[in-house]
Residue, then its C-alpha position, 0 to 999 in steps of 0.5 A: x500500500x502506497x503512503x498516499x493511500x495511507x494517508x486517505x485511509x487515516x483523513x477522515x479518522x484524523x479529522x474526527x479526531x481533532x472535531x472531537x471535543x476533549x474535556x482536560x482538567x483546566x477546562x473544567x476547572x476554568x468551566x467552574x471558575x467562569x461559572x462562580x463569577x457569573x453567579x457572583x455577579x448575579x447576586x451583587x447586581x441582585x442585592x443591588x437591585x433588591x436594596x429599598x434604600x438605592x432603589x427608592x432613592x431620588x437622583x438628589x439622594x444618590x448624589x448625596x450618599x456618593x459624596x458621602x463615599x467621596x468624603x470618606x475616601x478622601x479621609x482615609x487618603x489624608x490619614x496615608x499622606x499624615x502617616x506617610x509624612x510622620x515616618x519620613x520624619x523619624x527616617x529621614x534628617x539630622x535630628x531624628x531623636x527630636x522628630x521621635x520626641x514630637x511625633x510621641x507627644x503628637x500620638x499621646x494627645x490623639x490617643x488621650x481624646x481617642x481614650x477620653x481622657x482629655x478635652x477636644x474642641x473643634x468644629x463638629x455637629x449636635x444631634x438633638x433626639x426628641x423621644x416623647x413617647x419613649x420610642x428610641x432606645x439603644x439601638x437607635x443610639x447605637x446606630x447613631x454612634x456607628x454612623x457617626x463613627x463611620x463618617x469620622x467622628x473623632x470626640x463623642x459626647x452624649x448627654x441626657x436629658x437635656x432642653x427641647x431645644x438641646x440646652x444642658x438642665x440641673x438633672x444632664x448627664x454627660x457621658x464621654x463616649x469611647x470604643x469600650x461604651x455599652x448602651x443598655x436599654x431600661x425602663x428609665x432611659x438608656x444606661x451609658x457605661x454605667x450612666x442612666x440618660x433620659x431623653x431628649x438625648x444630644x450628641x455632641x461631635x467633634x469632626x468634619x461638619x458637613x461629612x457628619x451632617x451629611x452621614x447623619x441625613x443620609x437616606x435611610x440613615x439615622x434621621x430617617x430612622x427616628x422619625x420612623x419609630x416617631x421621634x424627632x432629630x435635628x442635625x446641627x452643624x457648629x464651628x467650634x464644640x467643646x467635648x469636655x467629659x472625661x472618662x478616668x484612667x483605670x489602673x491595671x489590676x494584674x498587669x505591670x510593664x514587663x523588664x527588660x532582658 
């Protein structure tokens, strides 16, 4: 047999061959890998599609919870830049020890109001939360606090009850509020680390003004929520708040600085 008759004979298995398909293991692999995203994909566009807040939202609310992004985005970009600067500060130039000394007292102050162990001032917002009917308990203060803090609160101070029109009265509370604050609901108010608050409740926040108030009339949000439950909130926006309740500093029961080896 000729080779040119080989080869005829061998055409049509050949081409049969190669028109077949053949399943390899990096196939099905990407097979898989092709179907999780797209049924990843399909539950975001979902759950973005099923959210009440952004699907009723206006056009002027929309633009208003992305500017609120916006605004956090560039918080957290200017505290890389601060960061940034403080190590190159301690790295870089002939007087480090100086430049360690400054950044320290810098840290200890930031830590002190962080702790609440001393007084902030600056701009920042009150939000007065009217309850007559005794509708709002710690969990509507507890998302206060949260959105709040999301929005970059740096000194929290809430108080308790105050006027109608948020003025401090002989019977106010002021409790200084800290990442370790617990909110506890009673029949006479809300206790606050041990402090029992009656309503009308007032925060008082020292941070970016308008990204507060902003976070705080955000659709949905936490004014929304209390007028939903039947209270009232008023956001106001200040230039200048004084956070001046203190927390004391707990002494270590069972722990001492470690020696050195």
């Amino acid at each position: 047999m000729s080779e040119q008759e080989r080869s005829a004979r061998r055409g049509p298995g050949l081409w049969r061959r190669l028109l077949r398909p053949r399943l390899r293991g990096v196939d099905l692999l990407v097979a898989v890998l092709l179907a999780l995203l797209g049924f990843a994909a399909a539950v975001q566009v979902r759950s973005t599609q099923d959210d009440p807040a952004l699907v009723g939202a206006r056009q002027e609310d929309l633009v208003q919870i992305l500017d609120e992004l916006a605004n956090r985005n560039d918080r957290l970009r200017g505290e890389i830049d601060d960061l940034t600067d403080a190590r190159e500060r301690l790295t870089s130039g002939s007087d480090t020890t100086e430049a360690a000394l400054e950044e320290a007292r810098r840290r200890a102050q930031v830590l002190g109001i962080l702790a609440g162990t001393v007084p902030a001032e600056g701009p920042g917002v009150t939000l007065l939360l009217r309850d007559p009917d005794r509708v709002l308990g710690a969990d509507v203060l507890l998302d206060a606090l949260q959105e709040l803090r999301d929005a970059g609160a740096e000194a929290v101070q809430l108080e308790g009850p105050v006027g109608q029109r948020g003025e401090l009265t002989p019977s106010t509370e002021k409790v200084r509020v800290v990442v370790s604050t617990s909110l506890l609901d009673t029949d006479e108010g809300v206790i606050v680390d041990g402090t029992v608050l009656r309503p009308p409740y007032r925060f008082v926040v020292v941070g970016d003004a308008g990204t507060l108030a902003s976070a705080l009339r955000i659709p949905g949000g936490v004014v929304a929520t209390v007028e939903q439950r039947g209270g009232t909130a008023l956001v106001e926006q200040r230039e200048a708040l004084v956070v001046d309740a203190l927390r004391p500093l707990d002494r270590p029961q069972y722990a001492r600085p470690a020696e050195d080896d």
